[in-house]
C-alpha positions in Angstrom: 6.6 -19.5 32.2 4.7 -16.0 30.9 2.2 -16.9 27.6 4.7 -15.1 25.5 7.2 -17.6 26.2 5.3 -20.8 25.9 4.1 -19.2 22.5 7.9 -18.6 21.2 8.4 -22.4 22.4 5.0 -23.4 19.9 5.8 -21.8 17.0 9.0 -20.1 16.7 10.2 -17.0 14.6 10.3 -18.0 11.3 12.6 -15.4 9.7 16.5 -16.4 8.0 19.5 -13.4 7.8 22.6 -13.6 5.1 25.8 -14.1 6.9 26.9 -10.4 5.5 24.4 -8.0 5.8 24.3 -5.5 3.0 22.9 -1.7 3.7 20.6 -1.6 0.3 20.4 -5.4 -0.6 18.0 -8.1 0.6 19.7 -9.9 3.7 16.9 -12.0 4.8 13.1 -12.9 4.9 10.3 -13.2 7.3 7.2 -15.7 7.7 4.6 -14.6 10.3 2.2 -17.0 11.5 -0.9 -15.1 11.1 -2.1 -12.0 9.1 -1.5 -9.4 12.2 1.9 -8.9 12.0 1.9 -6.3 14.4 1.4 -8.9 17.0 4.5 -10.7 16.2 7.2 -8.3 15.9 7.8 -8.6 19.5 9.1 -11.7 19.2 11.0 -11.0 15.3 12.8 -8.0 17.2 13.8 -10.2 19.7 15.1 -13.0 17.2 16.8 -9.9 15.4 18.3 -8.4 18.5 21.4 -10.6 19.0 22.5 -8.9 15.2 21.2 -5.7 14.9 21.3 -4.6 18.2 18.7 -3.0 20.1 15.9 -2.1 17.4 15.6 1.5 17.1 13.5 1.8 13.9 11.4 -0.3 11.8 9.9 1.0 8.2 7.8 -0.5 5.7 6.7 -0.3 2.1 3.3 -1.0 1.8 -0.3 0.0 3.4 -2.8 -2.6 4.8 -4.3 -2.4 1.4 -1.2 -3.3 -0.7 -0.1 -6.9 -1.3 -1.6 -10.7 -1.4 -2.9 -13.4 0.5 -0.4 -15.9 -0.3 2.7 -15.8 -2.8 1.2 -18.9 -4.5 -1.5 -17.0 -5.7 0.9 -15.1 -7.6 1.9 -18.0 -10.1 -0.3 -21.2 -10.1 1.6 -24.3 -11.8 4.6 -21.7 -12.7 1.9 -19.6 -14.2 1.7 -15.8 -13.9 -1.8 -16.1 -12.1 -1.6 -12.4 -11.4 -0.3 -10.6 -15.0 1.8 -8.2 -13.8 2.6 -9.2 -11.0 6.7 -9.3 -11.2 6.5 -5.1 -11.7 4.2 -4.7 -8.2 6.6 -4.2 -5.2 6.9 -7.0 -2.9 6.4 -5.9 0.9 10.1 -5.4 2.5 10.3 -4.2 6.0 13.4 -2.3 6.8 14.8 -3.4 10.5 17.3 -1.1 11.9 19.1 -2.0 14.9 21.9 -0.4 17.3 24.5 -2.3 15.4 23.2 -2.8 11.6 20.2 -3.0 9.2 18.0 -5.7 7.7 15.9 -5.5 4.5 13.4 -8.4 5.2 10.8 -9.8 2.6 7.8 -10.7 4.7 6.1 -14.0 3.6 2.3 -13.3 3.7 1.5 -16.3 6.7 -0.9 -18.4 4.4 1.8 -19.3 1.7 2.2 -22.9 1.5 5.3 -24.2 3.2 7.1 -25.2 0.1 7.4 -21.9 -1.8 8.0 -20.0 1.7 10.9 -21.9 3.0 12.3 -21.4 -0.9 11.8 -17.5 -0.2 13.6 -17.6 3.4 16.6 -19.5 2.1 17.0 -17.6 -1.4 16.0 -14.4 0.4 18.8 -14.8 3.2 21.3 -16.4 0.2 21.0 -19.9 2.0 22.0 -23.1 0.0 19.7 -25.0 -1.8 19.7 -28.6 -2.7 20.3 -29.4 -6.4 17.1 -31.7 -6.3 15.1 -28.7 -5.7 16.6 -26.4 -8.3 14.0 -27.4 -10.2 10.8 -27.6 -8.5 8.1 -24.7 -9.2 8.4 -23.7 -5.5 12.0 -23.0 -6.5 11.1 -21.1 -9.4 8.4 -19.0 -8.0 10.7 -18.2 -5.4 13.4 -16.8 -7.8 10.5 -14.7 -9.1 9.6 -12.9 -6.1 13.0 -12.8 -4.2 14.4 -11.0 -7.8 11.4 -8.6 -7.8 12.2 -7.9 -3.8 16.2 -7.2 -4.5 15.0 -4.8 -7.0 12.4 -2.8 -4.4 15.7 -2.8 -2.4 17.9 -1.3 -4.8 14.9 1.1 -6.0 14.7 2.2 -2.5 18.2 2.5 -2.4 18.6 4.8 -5.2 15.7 6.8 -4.3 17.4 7.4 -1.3 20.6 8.4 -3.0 18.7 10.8 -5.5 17.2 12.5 -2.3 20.4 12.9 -0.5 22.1 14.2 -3.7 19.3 16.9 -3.9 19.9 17.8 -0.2 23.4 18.1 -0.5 22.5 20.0 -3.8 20.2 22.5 -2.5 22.0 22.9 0.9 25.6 23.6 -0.9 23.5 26.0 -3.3 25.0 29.8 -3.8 23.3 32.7 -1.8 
C-alpha cells in the first residue's frame, strides 16, 4: 500500500455533495485536515471524481490572506465575535468536472467538530436532527452557509452581467 493510500484509510475526505447539483447554488462543503489545502486536493478530486467527472478546472475566491482560522471564531456563544463578519465572503471553491460543477464551502481545518459537521450537512442540504435545531453550532452554521449561498448567487450574477456585456458589445452595430 503507497503512503497516499494508508493516509486516505487515516483520515478520510471530509467533504458532503446535495443529491442535485445546482450550477450557481451551494451543493456541498469541504473540511481539510490541515491549513495546506493544496496538499489535499488530490485526494477531494478523487472523492469528487465519481460525480463530476474527471476534474478539469478548480477556481477559488479568496487569497492566502483572506479568511479565518476557525468559523467559531466568527461568533463566540452565538455572538458576532467578528462585527461584520456576515457581509465578508466566505471561501467557496468552484470544482468543475467532465460531467458537472460543485460550489464547495471549505471549512478552515481547525473549526471545532460541532459547528463543521453543521456546515457540511446544511451546506450539502443534508437532514438534521430536530434536537440540534437549536444548538449554537446549528445556528452559527445557518449564519455562514446563508452568507456562502449568497457569494454563490453574487458570483452568479456577476457572471451573468459579464456575459450580457459580451453578448452586448460583440452584437454591437459597425
Amino acid at each position: 500500500m503507497s503512503a497516499p493510500d494508508r493516509r486516505r484509510l487515516a483520515s478520510p475526505t471530509r467533504v458532503t455533495l446535495a443529491t442535485v447539483l445546482g450550477d450557481d447554488d451551494l451543493d456541498g462543503a469541504w473540511w481539510p485536515h490541515t491549513a495546506s489545502v493544496a496538499r489535499e486536493l488530490p485526494e477531494l478530486t478523487d472523492a469528487l471524481c465519481e460525480r463530476l467527472g474527471p476534474i478539469i478546472d478548480i477556481g477559488v475566491n479568496w487569497s492566502a490572506f483572506d479568511g479565518v482560522l476557525d468559523l467559531d471564531s466568527l461568533t463566540r456563544r452565538g455572538i458576532d465575535a467578528i462585527p461584520g463578519w456576515k457581509a465578508r465572503h466566505q471561501r467557496v471553491m468552484t470544482v468543475t468536472g467532465g460531467y458537472a460543477r460543485a460550489n464547495l464551502l471549505v471549512v478552515p481545518c481547525r473549526t471545532t467538530t460541532a459547528l463543521a459537521v453543521m456546515v457540511l450537512r446544511q451546506a450539502a442540504g443534508l437532514p438534521i436532527l430536530p434536537s440540534h435545531m437549536d444548538t449554537p453550532a446549528y445556528r452559527a452554521a445557518d449564519d455562514i452557509v446563508r452568507a456562502a449561498r449568497a457569494e454563490c448567487a453574487q458570483r452568479a450574477d456577476a457572471s451573468i452581467d459579464r456575459a450580457e456585456t459580451e453578448a452586448t458589445v460583440v452584437n454591437a452595430p459597425s
